[in-house]
N, C-alpha and C positions, 0 to 999 in steps of 0.2 A: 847790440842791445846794451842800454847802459844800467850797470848794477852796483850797487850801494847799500849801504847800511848808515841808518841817522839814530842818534842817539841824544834824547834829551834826559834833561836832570832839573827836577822842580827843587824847589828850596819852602821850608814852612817862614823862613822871615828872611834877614838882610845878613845873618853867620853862614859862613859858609860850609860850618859843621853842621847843618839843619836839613838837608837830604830827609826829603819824607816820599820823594816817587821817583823812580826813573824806570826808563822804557826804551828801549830798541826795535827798529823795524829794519826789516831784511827784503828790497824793493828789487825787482828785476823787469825791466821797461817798465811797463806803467802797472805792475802788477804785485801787489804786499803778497809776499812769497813765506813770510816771518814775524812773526811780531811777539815780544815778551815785555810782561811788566813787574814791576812793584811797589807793592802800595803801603803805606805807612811803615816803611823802612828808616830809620832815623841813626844815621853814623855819627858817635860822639866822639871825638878827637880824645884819644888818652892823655893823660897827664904824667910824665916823668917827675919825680923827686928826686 
């Protein structure tokens, strides 16, 4: 039985610091065993001085 985890990552524009969802599913044969999300998450890249 083949098992996997897929992991997508949406973006709100074309930065790649713009993360506003992403979601993990946890599959074993044909069967969602797992699933988590999040939704209007937004990771800003810090700035060093």
């Amino acid at each position: 039985m083949l098992t996997f985890n897929s992991i997508d990552v949406e973006i709100a524009n074309a930065g790649g610091a713009s993360i506003c969802q992403t979601g993990i599913v946890h599959t074993q044969g044909d069967k969602i065993e797992d699933q988590w999300k999040a939704l209007g998450t937004i990771m800003h890249q810090a700035k060093h001085t």
